[in-house]
N, CA, C and O atoms as a printed pandas DataFrame, in Angstrom:
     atom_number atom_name residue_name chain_id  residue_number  x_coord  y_coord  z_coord
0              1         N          UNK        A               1    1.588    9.816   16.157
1              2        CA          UNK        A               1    0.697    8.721   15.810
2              3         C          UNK        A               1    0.085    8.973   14.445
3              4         O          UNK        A               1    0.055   10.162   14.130
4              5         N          UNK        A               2   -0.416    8.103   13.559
5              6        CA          UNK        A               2   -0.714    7.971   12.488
6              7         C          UNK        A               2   -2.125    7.795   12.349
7              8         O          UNK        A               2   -2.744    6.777   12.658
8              9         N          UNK        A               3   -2.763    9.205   11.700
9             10        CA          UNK        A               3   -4.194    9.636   11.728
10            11         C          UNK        A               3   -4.832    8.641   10.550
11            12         O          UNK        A               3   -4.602    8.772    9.348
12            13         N          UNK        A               4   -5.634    7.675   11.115
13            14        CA          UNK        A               4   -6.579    7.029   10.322
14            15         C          UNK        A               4   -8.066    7.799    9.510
15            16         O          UNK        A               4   -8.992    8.389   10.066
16            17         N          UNK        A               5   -7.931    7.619    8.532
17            18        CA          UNK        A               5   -9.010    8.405    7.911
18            19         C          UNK        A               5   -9.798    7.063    6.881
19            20         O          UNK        A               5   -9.119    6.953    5.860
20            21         N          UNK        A               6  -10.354    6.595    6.877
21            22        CA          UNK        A               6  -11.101    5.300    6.251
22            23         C          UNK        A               6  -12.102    5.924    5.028
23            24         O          UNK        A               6  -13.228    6.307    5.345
24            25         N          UNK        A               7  -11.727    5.995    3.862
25            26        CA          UNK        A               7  -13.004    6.196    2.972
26            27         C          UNK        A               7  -14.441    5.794    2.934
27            28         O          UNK        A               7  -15.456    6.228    2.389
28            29         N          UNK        A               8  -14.111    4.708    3.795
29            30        CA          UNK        A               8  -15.772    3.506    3.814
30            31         C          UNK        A               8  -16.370    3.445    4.848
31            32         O          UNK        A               8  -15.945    3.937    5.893
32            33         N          UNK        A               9  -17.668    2.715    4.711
33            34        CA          UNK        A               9  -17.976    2.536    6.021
34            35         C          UNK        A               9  -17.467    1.211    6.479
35            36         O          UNK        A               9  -17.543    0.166    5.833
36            37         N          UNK        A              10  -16.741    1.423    8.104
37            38        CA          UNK        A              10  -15.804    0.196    8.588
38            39         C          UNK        A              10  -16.700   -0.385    9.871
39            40         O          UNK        A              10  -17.194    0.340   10.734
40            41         N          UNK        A              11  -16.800   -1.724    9.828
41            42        CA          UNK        A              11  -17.175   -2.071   11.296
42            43         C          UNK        A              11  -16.039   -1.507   12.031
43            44         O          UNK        A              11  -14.996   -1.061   11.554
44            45         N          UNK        A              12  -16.533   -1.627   13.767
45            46        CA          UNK        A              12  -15.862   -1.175   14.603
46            47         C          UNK        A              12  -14.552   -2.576   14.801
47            48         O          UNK        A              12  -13.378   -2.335   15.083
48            49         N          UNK        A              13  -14.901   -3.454   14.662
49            50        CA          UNK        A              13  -13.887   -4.659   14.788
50            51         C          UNK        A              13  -12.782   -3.849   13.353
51            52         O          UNK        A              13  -11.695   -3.432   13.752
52            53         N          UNK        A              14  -12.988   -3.723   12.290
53            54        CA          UNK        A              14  -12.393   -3.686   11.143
54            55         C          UNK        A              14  -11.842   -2.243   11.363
55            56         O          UNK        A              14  -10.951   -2.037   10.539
56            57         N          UNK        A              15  -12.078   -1.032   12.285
57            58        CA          UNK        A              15  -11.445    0.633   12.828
58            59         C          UNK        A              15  -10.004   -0.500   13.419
59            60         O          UNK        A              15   -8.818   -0.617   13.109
60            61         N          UNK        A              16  -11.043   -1.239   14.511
61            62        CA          UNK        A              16   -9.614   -1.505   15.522
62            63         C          UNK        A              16   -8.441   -2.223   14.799
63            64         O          UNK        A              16   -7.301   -1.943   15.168
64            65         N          UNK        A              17   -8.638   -3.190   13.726
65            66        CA          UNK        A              17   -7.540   -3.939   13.445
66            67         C          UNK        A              17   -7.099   -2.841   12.278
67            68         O          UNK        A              17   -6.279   -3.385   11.539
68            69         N          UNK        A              18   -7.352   -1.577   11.899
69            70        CA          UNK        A              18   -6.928   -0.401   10.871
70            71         C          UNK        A              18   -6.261    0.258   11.992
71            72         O          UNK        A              18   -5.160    0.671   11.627
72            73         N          UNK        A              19   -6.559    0.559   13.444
73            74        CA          UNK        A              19   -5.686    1.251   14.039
74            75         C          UNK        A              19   -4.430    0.445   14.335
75            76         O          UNK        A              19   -3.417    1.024   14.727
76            77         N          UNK        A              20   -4.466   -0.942   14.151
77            78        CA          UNK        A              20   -3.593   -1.489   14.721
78            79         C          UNK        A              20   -2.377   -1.665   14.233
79            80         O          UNK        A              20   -1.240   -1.624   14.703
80            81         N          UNK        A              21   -3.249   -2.047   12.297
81            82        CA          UNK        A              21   -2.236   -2.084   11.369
82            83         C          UNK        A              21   -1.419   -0.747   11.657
83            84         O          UNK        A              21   -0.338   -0.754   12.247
84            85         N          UNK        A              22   -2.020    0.352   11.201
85            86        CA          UNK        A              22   -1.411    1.566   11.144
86            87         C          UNK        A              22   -0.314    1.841   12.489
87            88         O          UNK        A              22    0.839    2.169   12.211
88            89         N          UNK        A              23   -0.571    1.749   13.400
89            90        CA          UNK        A              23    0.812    1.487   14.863
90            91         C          UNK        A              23    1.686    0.530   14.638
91            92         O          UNK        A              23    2.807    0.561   15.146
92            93         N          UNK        A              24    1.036   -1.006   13.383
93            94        CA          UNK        A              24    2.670   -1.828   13.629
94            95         C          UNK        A              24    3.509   -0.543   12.548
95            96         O          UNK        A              24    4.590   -0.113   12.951
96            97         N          UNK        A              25    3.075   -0.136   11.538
97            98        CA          UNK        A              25    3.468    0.583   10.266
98            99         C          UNK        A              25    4.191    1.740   10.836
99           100         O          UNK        A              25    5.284    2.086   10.388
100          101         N          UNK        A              26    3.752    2.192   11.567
101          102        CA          UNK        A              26    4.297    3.660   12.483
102          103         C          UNK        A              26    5.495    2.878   13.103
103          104         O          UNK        A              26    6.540    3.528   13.138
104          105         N          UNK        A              27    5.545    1.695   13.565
105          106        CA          UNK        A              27    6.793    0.993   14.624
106          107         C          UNK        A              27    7.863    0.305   13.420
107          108         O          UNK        A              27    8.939   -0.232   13.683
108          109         N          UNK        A              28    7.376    0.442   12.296
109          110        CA          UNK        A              28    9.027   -0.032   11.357
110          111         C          UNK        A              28    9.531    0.875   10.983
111          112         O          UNK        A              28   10.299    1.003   10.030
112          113         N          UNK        A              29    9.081    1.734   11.827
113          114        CA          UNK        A              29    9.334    3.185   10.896
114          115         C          UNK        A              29   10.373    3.470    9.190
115          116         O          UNK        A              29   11.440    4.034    8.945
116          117         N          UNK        A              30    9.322    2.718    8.330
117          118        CA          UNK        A              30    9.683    2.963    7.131
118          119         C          UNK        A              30    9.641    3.911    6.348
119          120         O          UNK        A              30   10.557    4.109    5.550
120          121         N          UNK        A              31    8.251    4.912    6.442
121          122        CA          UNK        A              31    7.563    5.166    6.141
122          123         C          UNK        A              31    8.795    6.544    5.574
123          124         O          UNK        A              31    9.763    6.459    6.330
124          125         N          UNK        A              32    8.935    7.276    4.918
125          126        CA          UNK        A              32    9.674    7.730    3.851
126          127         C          UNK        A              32   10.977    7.773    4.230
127          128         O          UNK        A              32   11.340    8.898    4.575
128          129         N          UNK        A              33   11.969    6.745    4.289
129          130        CA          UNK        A              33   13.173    6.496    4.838
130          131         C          UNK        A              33   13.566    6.702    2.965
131          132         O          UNK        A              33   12.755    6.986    2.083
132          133         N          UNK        A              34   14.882    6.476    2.832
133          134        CA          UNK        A              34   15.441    6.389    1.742
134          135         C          UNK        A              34   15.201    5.534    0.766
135          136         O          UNK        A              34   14.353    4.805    1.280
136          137         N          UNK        A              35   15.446    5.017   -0.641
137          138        CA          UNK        A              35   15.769    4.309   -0.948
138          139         C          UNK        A              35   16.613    3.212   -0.640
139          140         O          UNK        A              35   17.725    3.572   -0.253
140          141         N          UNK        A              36   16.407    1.794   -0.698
141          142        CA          UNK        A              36   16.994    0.521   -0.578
142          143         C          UNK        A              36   17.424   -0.433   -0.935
143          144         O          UNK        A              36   16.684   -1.241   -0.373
144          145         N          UNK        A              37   18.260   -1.112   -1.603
145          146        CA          UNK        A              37   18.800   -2.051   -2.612
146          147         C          UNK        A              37   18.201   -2.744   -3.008
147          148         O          UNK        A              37   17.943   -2.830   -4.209
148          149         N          UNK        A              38   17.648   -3.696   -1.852
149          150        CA          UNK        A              38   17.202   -4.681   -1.679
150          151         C          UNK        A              38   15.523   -4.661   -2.142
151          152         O          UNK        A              38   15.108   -5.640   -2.762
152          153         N          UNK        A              39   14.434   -3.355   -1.776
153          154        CA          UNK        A              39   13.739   -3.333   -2.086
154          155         C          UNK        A              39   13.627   -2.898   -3.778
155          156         O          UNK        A              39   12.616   -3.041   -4.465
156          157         N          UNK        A              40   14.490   -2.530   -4.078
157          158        CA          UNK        A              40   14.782   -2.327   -5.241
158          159         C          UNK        A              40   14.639   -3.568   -6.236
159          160         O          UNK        A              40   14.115   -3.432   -7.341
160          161         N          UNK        A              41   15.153   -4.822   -5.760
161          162        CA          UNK        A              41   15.717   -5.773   -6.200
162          163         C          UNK        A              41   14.568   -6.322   -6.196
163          164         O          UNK        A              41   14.401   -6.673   -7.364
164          165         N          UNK        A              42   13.442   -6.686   -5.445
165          166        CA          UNK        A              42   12.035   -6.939   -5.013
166          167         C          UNK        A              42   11.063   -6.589   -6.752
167          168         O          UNK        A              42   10.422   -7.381   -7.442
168          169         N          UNK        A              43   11.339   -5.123   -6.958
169          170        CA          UNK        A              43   10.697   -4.589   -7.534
170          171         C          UNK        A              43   11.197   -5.473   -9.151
171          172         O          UNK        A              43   10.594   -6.056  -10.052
172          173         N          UNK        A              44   12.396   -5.194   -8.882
173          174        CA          UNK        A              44   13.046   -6.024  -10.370
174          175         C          UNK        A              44   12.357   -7.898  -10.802
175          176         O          UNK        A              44   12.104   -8.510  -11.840
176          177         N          UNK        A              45   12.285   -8.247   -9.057
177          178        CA          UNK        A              45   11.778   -9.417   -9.191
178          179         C          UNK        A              45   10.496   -9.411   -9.793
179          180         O          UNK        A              45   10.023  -10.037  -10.742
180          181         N          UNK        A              46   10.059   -8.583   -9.040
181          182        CA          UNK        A              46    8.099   -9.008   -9.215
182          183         C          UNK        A              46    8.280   -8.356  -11.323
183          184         O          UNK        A              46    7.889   -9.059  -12.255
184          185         N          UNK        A              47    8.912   -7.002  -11.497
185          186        CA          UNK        A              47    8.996   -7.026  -12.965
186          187         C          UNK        A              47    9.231   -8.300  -14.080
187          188         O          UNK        A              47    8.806   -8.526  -15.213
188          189         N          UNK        A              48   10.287   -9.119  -12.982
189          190        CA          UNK        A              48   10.601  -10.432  -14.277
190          191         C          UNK        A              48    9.921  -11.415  -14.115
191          192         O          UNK        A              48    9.862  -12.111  -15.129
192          193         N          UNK        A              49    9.194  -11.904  -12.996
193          194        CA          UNK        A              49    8.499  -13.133  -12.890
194          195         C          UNK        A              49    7.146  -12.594  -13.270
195          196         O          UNK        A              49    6.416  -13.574  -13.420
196          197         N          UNK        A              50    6.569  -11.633  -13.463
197          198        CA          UNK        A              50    5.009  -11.102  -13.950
198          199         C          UNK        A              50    5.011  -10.699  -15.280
199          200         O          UNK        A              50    4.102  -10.492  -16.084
200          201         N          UNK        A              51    5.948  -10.647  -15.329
201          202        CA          UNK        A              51    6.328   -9.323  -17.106
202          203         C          UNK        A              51    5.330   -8.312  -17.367
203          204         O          UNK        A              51    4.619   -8.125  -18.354
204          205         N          UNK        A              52    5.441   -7.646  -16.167
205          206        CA          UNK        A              52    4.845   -5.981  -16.022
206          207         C          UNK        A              52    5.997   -5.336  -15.520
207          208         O          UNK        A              52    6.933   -5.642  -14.781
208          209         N          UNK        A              53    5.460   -3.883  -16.452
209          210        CA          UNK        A              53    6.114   -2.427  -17.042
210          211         C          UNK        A              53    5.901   -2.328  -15.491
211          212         O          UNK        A              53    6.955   -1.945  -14.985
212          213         N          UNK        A              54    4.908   -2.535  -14.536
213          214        CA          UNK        A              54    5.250   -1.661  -13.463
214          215         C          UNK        A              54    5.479   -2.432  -11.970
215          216         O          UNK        A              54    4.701   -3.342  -11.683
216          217         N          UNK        A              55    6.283   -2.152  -11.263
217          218        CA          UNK        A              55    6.951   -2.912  -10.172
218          219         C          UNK        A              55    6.630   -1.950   -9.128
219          220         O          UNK        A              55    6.952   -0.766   -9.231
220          221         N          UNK        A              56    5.862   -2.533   -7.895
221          222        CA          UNK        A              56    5.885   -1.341   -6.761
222          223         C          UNK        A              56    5.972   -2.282   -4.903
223          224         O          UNK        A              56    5.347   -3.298   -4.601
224          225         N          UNK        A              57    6.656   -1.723   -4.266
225          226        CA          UNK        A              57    6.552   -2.157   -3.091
226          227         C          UNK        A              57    6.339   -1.033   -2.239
227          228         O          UNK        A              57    7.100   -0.082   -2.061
228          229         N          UNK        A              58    5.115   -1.266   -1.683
229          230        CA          UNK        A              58    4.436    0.126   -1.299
230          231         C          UNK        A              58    3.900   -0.379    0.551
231          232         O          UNK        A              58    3.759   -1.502    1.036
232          233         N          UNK        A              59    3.689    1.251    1.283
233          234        CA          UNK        A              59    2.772    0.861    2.490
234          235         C          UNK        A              59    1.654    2.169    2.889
235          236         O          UNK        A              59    1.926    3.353    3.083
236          237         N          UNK        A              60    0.714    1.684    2.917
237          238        CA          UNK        A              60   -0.660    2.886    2.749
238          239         C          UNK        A              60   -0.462    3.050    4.240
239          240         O          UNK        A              60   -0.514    2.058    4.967
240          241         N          UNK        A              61   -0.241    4.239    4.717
241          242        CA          UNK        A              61   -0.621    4.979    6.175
242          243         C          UNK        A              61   -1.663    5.861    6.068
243          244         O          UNK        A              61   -1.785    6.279    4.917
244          245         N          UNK        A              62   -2.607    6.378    6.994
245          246        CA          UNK        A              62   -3.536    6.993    7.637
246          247         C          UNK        A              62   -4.419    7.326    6.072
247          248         O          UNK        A              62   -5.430    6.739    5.686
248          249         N          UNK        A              63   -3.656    8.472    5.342
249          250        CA          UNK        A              63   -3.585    9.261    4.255
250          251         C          UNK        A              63   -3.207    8.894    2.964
251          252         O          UNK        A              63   -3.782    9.480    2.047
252          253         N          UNK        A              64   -2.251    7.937    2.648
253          254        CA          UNK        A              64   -1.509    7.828    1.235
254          255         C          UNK        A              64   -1.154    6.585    1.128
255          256         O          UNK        A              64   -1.158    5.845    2.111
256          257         N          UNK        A              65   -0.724    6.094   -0.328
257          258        CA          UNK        A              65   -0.079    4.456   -0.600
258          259         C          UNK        A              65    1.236    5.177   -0.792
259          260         O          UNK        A              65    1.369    5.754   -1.871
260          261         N          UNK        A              66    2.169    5.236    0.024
261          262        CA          UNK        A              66    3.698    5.698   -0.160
262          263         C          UNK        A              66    4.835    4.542   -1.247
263          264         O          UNK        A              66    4.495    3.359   -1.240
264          265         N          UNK        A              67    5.560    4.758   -1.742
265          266        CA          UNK        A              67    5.908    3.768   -2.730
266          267         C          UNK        A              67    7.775    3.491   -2.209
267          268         O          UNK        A              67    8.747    4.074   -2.690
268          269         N          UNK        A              68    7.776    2.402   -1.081
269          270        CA          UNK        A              68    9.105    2.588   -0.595
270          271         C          UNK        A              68    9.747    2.020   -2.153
271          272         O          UNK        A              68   10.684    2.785   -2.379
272          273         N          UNK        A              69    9.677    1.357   -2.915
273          274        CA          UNK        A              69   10.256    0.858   -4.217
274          275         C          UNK        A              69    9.733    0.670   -5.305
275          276         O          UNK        A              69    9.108   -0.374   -5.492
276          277         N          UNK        A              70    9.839    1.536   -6.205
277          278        CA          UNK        A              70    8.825    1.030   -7.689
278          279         C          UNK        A              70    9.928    1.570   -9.025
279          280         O          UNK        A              70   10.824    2.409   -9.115
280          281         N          UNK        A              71    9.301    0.593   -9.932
281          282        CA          UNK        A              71    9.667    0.858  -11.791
282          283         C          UNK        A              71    8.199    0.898  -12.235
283          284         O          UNK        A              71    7.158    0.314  -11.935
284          285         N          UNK        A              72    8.683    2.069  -13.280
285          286        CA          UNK        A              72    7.089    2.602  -14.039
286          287         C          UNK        A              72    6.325    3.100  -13.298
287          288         O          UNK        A              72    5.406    2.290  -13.187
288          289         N          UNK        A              73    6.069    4.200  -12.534
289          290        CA          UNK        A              73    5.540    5.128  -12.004
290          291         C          UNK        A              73    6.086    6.342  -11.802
291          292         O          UNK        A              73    7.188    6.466  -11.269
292          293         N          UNK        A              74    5.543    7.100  -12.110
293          294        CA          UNK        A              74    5.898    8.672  -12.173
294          295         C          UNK        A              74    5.806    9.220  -11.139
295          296         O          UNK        A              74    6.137   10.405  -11.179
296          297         N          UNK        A              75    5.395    8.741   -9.933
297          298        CA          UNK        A              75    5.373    9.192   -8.398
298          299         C          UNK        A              75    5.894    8.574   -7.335
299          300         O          UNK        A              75    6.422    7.480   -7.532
300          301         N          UNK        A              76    5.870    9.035   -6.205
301          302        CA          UNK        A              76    6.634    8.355   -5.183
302          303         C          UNK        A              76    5.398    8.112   -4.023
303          304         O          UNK        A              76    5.629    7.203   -3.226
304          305         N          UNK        A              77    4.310    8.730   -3.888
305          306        CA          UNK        A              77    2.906    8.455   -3.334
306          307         C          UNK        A              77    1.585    8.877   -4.074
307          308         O          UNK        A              77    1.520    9.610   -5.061
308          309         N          UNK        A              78    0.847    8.448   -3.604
309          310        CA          UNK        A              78   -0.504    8.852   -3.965
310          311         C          UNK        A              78   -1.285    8.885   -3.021
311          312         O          UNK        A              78   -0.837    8.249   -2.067
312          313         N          UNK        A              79   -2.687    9.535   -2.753
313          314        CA          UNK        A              79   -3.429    9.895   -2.019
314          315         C          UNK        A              79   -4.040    8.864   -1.385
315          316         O          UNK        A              79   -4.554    8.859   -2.504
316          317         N          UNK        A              80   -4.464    8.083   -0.819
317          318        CA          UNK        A              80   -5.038    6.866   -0.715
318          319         C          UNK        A              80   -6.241    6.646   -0.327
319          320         O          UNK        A              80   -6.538    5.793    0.510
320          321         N          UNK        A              81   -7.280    7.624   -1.077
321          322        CA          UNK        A              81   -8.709    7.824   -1.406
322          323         C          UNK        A              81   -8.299    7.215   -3.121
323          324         O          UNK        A              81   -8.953    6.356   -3.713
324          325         N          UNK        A              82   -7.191    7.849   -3.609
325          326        CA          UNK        A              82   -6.790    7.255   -4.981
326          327         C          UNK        A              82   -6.338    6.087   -5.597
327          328         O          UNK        A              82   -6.129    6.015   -6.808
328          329         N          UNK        A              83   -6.174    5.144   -4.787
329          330        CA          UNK        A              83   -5.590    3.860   -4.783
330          331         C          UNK        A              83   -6.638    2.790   -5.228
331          332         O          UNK        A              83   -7.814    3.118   -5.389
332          333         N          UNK        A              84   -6.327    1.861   -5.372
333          334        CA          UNK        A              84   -6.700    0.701   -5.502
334          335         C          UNK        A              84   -7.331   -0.236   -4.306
335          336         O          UNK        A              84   -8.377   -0.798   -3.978
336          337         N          UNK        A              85   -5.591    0.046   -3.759
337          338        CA          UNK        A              85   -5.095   -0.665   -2.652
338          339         C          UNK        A              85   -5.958   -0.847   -1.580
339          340         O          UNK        A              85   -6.181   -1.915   -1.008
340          341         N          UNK        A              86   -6.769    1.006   -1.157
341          342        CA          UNK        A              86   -7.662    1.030   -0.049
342          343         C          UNK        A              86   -8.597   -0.012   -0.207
343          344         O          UNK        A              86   -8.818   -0.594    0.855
344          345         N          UNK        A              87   -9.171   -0.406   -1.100
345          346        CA          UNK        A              87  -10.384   -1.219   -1.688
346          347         C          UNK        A              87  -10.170   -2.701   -0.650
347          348         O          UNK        A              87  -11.042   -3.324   -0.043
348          349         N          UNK        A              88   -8.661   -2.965   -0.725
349          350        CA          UNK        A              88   -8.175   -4.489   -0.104
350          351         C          UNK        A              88   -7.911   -4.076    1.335
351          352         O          UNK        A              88   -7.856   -5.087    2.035
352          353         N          UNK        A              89   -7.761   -3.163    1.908
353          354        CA          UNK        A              89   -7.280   -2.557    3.176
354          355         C          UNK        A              89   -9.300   -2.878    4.079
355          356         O          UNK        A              89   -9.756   -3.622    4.948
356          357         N          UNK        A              90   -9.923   -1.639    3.029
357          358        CA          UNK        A              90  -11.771   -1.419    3.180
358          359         C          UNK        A              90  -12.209   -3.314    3.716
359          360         O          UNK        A              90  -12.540   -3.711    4.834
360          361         N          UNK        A              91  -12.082   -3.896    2.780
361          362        CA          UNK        A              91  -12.476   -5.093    2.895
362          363         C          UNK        A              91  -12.516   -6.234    3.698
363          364         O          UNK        A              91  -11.590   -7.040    3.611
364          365         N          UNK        A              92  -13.682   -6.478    4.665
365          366        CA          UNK        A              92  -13.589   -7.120    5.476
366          367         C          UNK        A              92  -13.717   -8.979    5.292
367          368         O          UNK        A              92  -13.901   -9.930    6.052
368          369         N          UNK        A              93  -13.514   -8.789    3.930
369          370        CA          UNK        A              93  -13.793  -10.541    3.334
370          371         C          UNK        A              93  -12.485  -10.682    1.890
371          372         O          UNK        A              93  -11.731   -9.791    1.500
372          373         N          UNK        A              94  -12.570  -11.691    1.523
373          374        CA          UNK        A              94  -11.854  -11.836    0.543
374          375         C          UNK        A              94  -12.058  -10.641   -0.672
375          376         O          UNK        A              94  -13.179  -10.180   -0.885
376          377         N          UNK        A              95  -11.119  -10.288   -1.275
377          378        CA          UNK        A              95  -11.650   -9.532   -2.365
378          379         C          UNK        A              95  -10.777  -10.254   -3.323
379          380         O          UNK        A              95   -9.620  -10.632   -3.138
380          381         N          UNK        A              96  -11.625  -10.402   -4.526
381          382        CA          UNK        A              96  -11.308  -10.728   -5.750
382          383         C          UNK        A              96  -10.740   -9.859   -6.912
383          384         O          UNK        A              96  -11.501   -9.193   -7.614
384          385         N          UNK        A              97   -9.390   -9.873   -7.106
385          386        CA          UNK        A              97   -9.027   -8.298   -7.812
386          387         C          UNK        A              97   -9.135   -9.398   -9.703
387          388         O          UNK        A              97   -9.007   -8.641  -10.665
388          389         N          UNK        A              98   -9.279  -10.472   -9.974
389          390        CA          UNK        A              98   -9.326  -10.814  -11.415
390          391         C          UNK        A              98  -10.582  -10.194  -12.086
391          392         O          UNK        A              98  -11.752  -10.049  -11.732
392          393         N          UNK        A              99   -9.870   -9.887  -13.195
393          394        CA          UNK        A              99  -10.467   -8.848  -14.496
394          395         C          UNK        A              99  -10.004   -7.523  -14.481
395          396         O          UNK        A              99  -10.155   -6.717  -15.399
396          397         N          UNK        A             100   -9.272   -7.263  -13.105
397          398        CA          UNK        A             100   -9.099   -5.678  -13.342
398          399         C          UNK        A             100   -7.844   -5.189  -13.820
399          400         O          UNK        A             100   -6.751   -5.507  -13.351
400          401         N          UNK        A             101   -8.094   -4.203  -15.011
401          402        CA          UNK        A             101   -6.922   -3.679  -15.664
402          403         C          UNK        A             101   -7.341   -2.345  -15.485
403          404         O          UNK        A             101   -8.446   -1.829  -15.646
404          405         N          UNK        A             102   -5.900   -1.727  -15.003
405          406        CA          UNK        A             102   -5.877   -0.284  -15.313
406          407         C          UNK        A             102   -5.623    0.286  -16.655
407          408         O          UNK        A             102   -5.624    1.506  -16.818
């Protein structure tokens, strides 16, 4: 099973639907399978219709944002206290990501 660790403080409604996510995520079992064509092809897409250097198709478990497909990144995971991503995962309302540049 896939150890949830939450940086924030979570309502208890917002633990349960984080444990839940995290069990469908554990049941596709994607989670460091190989490389894939197709997700590959994903990545190429989102590169040509955005015209960004960096392309990623990713899934954050317990611990990390794992990167099943990316262009322009020098890694294959990151910590996911380090992410972005947790911020939209944390969030129990809309979050607004305009203005932010890395």
């Amino acid at each position: 099973m896939v150890n949830t660790r939450p940086s924030g403080k979570l309502s208890a409604e917002a633990l349960r639907k984080e444990a839940t996510r995290l069990q469908a995520l554990e049941e596709l079992d994607l989670l460091d399978s190989p490389r894939d064509p197709g997700f590959d092809r994903f990545v190429r897409l989102i590169q040509e219709m955005f015209s960004v250097e960096i392309g990623i198709v990713s899934f954050i478990d317990g611990h990390r944002q794992w990167y099943k497909a990316s262009a322009g990144m020098p890694v294959d995971e990151l910590p996911r206290q380090d992410t972005f991503c947790r911020y939209v995962l944390e969030s129990e309302e809309p979050l607004d990501c305009t203005g932010y540049v890395a």
